[in-house]
N, C-alpha and C positions, 0 to 999 in steps of 0.2 A: 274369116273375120273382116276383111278388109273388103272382100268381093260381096257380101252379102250377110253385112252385120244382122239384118229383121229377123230372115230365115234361123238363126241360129237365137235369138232374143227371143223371138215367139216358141222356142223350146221351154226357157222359163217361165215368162209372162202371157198372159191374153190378153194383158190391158192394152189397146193399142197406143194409149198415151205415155205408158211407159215405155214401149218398144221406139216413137217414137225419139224420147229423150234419153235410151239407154242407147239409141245408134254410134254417135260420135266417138264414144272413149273403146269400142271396138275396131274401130277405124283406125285409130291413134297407136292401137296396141298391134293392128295389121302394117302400119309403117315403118312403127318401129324395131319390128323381128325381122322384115327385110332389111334395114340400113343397117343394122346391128349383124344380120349372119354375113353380111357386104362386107361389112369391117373384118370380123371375124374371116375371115377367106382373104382375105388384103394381109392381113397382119402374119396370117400364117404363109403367107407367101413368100413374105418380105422376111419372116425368119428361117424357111427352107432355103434361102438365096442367102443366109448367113450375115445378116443384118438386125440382129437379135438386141444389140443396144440403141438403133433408132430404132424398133418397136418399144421397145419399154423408155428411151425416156419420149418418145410419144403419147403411150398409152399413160405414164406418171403426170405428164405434164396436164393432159385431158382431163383424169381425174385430180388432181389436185388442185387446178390452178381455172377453168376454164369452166366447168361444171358446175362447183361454188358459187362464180364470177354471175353466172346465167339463173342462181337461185332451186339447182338443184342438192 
């Protein structure tokens, strides 16, 4: 998705100007399952090395406080 959003858009579409305008939020979606399995591999580290209350009041404070703040 990230390497080569068209190839996989012109599976659904032939319009080229939808393939076009449908590039970007494949892209977006290829970023963010890399930063997210990053995190996810970080956090399980940090809780195999027995630091399991800085993960969660990390991961609480992210979702509660920081995610809101940014309009998600």
């Amino acid at each position: 998705m990230l390497i080569v959003p068209e190839q996989v858009l012109t599976i659904f579409f032939t319009n080229s100007e939808l393939v076009a305008l449908g590039k970007l939020p494949p892209q977006l979606t290829g970023v963010m399952i890399v930063l997210d399995a990053a995190a996810l591999v970080l956090a399980q580290a940090l809780m195999g090395a027995g630091a399991q209350r800085t993960v969660m009041m990390l991961t609480l404070s992210m979702q509660w406080l920081l995610f809101p703040w940014l309009g998600g």
